[in-house]
TIDOTOR-951175 format. One record per residue (C-alpha): residue in three letters; residue number from 0; x, y negated, z. Coordinates in nm, 4 decimals. Example, Ala and Ser with C-alpha at 12.3 -4.5 7.8 and 13.67 -1.06 7.14 Angstrom:
<rs>
+------+-----+----------+----------+----------+
! code ! pos !     east !    north !       up !
+------+-----+----------+----------+----------+
!  ALA !   0 !   1.2300 !   0.4500 !   0.7800 !
!  SER !   1 !   1.3670 !   0.1060 !   0.7140 !
+------+-----+----------+----------+----------+
</rs>
This chain:
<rs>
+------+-----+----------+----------+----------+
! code ! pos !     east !    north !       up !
+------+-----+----------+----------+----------+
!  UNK !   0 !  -5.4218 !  12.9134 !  10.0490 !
!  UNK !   1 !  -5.5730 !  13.1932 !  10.2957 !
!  UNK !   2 !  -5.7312 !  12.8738 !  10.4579 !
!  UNK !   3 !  -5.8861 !  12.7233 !  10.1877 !
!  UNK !   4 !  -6.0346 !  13.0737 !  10.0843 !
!  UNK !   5 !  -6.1934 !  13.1488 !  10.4045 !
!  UNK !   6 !  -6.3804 !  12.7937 !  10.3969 !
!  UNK !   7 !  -6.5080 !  12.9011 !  10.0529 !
!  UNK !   8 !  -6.5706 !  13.2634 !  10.1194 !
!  UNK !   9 !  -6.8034 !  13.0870 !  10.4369 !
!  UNK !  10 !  -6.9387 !  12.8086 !  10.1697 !
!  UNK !  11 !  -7.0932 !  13.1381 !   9.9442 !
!  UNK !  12 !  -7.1706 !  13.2801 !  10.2252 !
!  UNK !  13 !  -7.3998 !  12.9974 !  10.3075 !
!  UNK !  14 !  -7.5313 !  12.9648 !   9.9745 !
!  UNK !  15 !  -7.6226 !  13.3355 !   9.9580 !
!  UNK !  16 !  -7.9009 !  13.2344 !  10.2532 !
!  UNK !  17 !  -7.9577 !  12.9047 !  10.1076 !
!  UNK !  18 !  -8.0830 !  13.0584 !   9.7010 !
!  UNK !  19 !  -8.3279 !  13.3330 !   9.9234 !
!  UNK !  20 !  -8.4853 !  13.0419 !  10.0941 !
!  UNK !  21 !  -8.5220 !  12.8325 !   9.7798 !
!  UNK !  22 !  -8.4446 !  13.0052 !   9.4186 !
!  UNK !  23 !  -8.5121 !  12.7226 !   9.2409 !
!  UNK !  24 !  -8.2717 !  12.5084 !   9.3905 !
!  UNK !  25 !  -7.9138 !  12.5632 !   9.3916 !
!  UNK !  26 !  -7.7467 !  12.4518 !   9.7628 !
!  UNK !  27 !  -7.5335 !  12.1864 !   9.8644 !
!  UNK !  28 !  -7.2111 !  12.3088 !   9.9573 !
!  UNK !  29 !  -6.9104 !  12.1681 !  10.1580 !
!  UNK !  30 !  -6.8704 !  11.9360 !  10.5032 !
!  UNK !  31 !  -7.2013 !  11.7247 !  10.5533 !
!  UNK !  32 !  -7.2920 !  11.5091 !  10.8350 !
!  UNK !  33 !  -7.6062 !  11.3575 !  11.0072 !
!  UNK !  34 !  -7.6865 !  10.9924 !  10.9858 !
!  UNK !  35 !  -7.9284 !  10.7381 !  11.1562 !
!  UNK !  36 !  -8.0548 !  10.4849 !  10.9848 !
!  UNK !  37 !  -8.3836 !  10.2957 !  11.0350 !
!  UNK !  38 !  -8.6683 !  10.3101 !  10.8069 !
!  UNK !  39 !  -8.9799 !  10.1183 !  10.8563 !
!  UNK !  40 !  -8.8469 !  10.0023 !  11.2073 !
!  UNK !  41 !  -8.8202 !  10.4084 !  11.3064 !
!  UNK !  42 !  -8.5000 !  10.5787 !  11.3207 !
!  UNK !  43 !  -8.4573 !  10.8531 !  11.0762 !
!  UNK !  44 !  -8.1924 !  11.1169 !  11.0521 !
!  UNK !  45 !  -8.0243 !  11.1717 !  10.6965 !
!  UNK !  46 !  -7.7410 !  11.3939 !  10.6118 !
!  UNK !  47 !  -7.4580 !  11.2759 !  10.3946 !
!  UNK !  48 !  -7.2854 !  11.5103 !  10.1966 !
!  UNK !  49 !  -6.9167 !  11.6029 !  10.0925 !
!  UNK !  50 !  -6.8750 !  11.4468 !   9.7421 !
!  UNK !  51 !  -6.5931 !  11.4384 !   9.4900 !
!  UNK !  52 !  -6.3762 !  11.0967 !   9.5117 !
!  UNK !  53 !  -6.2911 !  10.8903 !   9.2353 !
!  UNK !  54 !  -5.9945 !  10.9583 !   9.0365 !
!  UNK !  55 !  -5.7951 !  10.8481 !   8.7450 !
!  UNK !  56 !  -5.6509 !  11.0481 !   8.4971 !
!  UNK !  57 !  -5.5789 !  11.0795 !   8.1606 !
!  UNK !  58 !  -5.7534 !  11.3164 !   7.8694 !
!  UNK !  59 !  -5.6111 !  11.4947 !   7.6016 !
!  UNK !  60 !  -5.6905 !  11.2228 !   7.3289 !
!  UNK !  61 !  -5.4931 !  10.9881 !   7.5299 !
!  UNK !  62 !  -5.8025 !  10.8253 !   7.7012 !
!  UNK !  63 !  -5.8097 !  10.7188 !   8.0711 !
!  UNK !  64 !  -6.0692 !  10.9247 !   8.2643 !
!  UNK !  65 !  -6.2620 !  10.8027 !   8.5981 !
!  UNK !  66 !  -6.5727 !  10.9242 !   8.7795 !
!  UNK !  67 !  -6.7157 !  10.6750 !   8.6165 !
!  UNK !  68 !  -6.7022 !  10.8709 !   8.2895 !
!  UNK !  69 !  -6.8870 !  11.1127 !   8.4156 !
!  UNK !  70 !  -7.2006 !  10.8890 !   8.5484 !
!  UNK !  71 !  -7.5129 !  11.0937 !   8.4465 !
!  UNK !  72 !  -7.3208 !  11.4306 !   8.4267 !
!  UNK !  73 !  -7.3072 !  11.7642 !   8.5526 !
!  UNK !  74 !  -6.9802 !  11.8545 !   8.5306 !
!  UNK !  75 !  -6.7596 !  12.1639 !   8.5955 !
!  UNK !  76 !  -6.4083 !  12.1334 !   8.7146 !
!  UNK !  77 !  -6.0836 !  12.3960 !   8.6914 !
!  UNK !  78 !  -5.7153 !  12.3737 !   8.7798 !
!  UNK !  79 !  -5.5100 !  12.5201 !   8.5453 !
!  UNK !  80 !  -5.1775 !  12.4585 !   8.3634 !
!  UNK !  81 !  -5.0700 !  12.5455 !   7.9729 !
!  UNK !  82 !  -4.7846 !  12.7440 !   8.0454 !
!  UNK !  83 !  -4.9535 !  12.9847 !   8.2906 !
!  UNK !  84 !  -4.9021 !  13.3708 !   8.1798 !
!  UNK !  85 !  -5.1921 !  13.4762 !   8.4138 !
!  UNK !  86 !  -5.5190 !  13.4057 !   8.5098 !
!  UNK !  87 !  -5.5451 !  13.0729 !   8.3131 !
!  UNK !  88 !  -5.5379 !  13.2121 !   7.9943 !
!  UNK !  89 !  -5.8531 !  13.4446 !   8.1393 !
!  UNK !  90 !  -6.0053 !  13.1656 !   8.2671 !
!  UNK !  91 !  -6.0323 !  12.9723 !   7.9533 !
!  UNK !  92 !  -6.1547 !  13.2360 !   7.7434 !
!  UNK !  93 !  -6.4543 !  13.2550 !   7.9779 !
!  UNK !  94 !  -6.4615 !  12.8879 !   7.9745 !
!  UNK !  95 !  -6.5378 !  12.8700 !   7.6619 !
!  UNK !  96 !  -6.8633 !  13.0480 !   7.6706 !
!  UNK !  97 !  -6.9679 !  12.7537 !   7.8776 !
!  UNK !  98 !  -6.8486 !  12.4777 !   7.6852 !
!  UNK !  99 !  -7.0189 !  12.6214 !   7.3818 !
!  UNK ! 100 !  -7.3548 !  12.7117 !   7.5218 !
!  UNK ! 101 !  -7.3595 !  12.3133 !   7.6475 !
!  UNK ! 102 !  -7.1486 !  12.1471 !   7.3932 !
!  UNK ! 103 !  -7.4176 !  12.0025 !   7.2531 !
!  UNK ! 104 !  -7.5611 !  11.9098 !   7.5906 !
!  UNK ! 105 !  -7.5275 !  11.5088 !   7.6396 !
!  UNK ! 106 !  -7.5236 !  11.5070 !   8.0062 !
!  UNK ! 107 !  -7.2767 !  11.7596 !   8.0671 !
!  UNK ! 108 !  -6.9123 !  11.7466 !   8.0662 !
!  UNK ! 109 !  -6.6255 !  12.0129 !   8.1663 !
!  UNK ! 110 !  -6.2969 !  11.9277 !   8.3375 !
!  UNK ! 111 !  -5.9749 !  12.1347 !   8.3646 !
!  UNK ! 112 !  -5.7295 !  11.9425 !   8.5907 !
!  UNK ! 113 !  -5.3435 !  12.0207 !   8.4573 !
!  UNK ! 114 !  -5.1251 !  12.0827 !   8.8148 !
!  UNK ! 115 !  -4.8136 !  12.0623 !   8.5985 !
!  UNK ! 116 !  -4.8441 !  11.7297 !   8.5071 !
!  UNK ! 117 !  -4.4888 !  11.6879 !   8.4134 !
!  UNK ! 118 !  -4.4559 !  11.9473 !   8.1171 !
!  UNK ! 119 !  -4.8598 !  11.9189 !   8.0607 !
!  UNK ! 120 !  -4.8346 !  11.5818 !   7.8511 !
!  UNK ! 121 !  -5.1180 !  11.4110 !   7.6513 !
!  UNK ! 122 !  -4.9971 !  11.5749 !   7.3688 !
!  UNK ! 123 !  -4.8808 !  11.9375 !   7.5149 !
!  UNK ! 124 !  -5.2781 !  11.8791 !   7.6465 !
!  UNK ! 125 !  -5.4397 !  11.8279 !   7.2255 !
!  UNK ! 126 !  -5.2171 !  12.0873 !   7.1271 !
!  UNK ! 127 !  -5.4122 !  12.3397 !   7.3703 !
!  UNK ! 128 !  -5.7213 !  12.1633 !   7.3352 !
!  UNK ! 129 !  -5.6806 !  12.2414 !   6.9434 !
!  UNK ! 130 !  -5.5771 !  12.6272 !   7.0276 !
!  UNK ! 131 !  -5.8454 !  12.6935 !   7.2161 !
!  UNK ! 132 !  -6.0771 !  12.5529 !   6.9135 !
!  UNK ! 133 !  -6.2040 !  12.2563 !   7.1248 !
!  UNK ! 134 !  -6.3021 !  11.9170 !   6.9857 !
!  UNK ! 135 !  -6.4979 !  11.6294 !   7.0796 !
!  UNK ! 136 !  -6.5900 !  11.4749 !   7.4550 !
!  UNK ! 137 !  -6.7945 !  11.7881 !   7.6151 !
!  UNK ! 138 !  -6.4510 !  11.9650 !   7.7567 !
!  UNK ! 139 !  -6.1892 !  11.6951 !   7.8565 !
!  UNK ! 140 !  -5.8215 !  11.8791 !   7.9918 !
!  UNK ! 141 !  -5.6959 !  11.6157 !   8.2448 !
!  UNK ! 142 !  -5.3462 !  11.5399 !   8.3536 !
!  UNK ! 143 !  -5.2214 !  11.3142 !   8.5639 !
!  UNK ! 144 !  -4.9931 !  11.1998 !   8.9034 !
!  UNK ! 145 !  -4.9650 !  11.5516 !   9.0576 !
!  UNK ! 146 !  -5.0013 !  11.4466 !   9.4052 !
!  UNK ! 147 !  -5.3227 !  11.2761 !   9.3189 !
!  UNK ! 148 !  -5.4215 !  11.5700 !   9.1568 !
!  UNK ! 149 !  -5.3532 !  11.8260 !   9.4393 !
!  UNK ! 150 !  -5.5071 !  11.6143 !   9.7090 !
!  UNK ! 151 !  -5.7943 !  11.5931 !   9.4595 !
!  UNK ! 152 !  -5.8040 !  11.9940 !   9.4219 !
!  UNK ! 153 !  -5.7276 !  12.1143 !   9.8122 !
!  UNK ! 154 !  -5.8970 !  11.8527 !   9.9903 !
!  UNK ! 155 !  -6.2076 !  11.7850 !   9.8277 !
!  UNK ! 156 !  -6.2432 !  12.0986 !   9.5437 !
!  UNK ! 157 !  -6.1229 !  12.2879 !   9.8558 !
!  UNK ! 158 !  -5.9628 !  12.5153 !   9.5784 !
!  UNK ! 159 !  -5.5701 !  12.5889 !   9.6299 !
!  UNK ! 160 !  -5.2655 !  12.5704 !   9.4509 !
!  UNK ! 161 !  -4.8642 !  12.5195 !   9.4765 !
!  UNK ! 162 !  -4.5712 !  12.4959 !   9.3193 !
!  UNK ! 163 !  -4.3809 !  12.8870 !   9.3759 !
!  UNK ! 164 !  -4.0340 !  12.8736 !   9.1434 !
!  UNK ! 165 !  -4.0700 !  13.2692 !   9.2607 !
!  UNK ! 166 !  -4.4063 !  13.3463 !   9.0699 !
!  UNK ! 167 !  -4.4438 !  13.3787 !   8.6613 !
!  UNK ! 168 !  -4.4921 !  12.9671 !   8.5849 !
!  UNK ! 169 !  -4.3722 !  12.8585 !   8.8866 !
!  UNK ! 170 !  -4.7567 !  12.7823 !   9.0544 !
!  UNK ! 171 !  -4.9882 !  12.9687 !   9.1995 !
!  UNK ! 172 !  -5.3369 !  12.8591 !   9.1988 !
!  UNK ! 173 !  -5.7071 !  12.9862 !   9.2499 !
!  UNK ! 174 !  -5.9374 !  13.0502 !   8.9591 !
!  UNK ! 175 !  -6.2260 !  12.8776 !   9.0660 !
!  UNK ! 176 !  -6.5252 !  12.7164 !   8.8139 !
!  UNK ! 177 !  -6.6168 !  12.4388 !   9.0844 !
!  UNK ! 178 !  -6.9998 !  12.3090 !   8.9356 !
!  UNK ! 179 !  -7.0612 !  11.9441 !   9.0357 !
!  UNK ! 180 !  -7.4018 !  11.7416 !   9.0288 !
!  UNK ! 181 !  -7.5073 !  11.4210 !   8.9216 !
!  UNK ! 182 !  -7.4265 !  11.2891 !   9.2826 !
!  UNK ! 183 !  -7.0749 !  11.4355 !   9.2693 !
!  UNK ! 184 !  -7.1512 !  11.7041 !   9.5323 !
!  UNK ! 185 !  -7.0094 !  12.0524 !   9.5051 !
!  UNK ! 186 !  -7.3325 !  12.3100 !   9.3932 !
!  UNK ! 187 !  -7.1623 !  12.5852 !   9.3394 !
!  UNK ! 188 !  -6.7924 !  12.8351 !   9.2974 !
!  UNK ! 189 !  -6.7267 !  13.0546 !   9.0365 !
!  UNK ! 190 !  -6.4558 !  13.2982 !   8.9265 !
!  UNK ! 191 !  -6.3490 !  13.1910 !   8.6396 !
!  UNK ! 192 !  -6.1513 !  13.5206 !   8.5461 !
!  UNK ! 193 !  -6.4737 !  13.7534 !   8.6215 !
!  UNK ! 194 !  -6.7403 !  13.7194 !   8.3208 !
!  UNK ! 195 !  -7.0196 !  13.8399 !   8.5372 !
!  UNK ! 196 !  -6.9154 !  13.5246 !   8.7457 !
!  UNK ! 197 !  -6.9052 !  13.3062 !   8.4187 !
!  UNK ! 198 !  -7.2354 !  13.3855 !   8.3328 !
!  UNK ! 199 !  -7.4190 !  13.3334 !   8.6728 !
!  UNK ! 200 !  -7.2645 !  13.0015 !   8.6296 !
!  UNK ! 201 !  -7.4340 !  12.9570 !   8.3101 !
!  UNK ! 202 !  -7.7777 !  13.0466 !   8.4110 !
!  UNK ! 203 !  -7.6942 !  12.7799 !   8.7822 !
!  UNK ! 204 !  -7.6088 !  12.5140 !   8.5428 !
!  UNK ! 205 !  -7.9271 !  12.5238 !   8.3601 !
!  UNK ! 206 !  -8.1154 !  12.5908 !   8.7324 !
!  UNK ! 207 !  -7.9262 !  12.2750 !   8.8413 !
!  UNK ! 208 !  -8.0413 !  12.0401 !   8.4779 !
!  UNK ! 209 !  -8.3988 !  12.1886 !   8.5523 !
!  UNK ! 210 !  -8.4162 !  12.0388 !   8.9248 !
!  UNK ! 211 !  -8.2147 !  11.7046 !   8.8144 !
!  UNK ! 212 !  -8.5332 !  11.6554 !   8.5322 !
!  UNK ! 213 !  -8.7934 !  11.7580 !   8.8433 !
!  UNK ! 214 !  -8.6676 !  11.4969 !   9.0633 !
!  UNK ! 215 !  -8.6652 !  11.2493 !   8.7550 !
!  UNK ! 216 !  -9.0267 !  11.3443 !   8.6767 !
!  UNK ! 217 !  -9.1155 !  11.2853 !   8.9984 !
+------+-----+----------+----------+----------+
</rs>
């Protein structure tokens, strides 16, 4: 976990000297690499970024949930699970402020990824969903094979988590809001139990819509 912290902490870092460069771009965060390809019988050097695979899982209406569900969207991702006595229940009540300043938003989506998939069942998942007073397809809660899900969330979310029968829940888990672009690359990391965190994250999301309808303009 101390790992996958450090490569974050360096990710902000980045970003921090990235947003005084550019404020009206967000960055581009995790691993990227340099490619040649040739253009116009030149060769031109392009860098390919870290994205977020495909996946499969399955929503709290029963539904089965791909990237592909999320073509056209910004989306912002969580780990969580319902029976957490910590941060989770923190994290959600900041959540919320999100999901109801965008609910109405077409091309935007929020995903909480369950890492108890075993207790967290389709219908444990509604009964949450209907707790926390959500409804509709703007805030999906995800669940799913758990080692699909933790490769999903350490390798490419780069955020951490494990099963601990010694902690309260039996995980442990970071709190990150993870915002994702149109292009599935990571923009930005957010903690999700801090609410001056929650709302720089509100004011990044609309920063990153603004530059998705330049580009389109353009």
């Amino acid at each position: 976990m101390k790992k996958i912290a450090g490569a974050i902490f360096l990710l902000l870092a980045v970003a921090a000297c990235n947003l005084k460069e550019n404020k009206s771009k967000l960055p581009i965060l995790g691993t990227r690499e340099p490619v040649t390809k040739t253009v116009n019988g030149k060769h031109v050097t392009d860098t390919v970024y870290q994205t977020i695979p495909d996946f499969k899982f399955v929503n709290q209406y029963g539904d089965s949930i791909t990237q592909n569900s999320l073509k056209g969207d910004i989306y912002v991702a969580d780990f969580f699970f319902t029976t957490c006595p910590s941060i989770c229940p923190i994290m959600h009540r900041n959540m919320l402020k999100v999901y109801k300043e965008f609910k109405n938003v077409p091309d935007f989506k929020i995903i909480s990824h369950t890492i108890d998939p075993k207790h967290d069942s389709v219908a444990v998942l509604k009964k949450y969903a209907d707790k926390l007073g959500i409804a509709g397809d703007s805030w999906w809660l995800l669940q799913g094979n758990k080692e699909a899900t933790y490769t999903l969330g350490q390798k490419h979310y780069l955020v951490a988590m494990s099963q601990d029968d010694g902690t309260p829940g039996g995980y442990v888990h970071q709190g990150w809001f993870v915002l994702i672009d149109k292009q599935h690359r990571i923009r930005g990391y957010y903690d999700g139990t801090r609410e001056d965190e929650v709302n720089k994250l509100i004011g990044d999301i609309k920063t990153l819509r603004a530059e998705v309808n330049t580009e389109i303009a353009q």
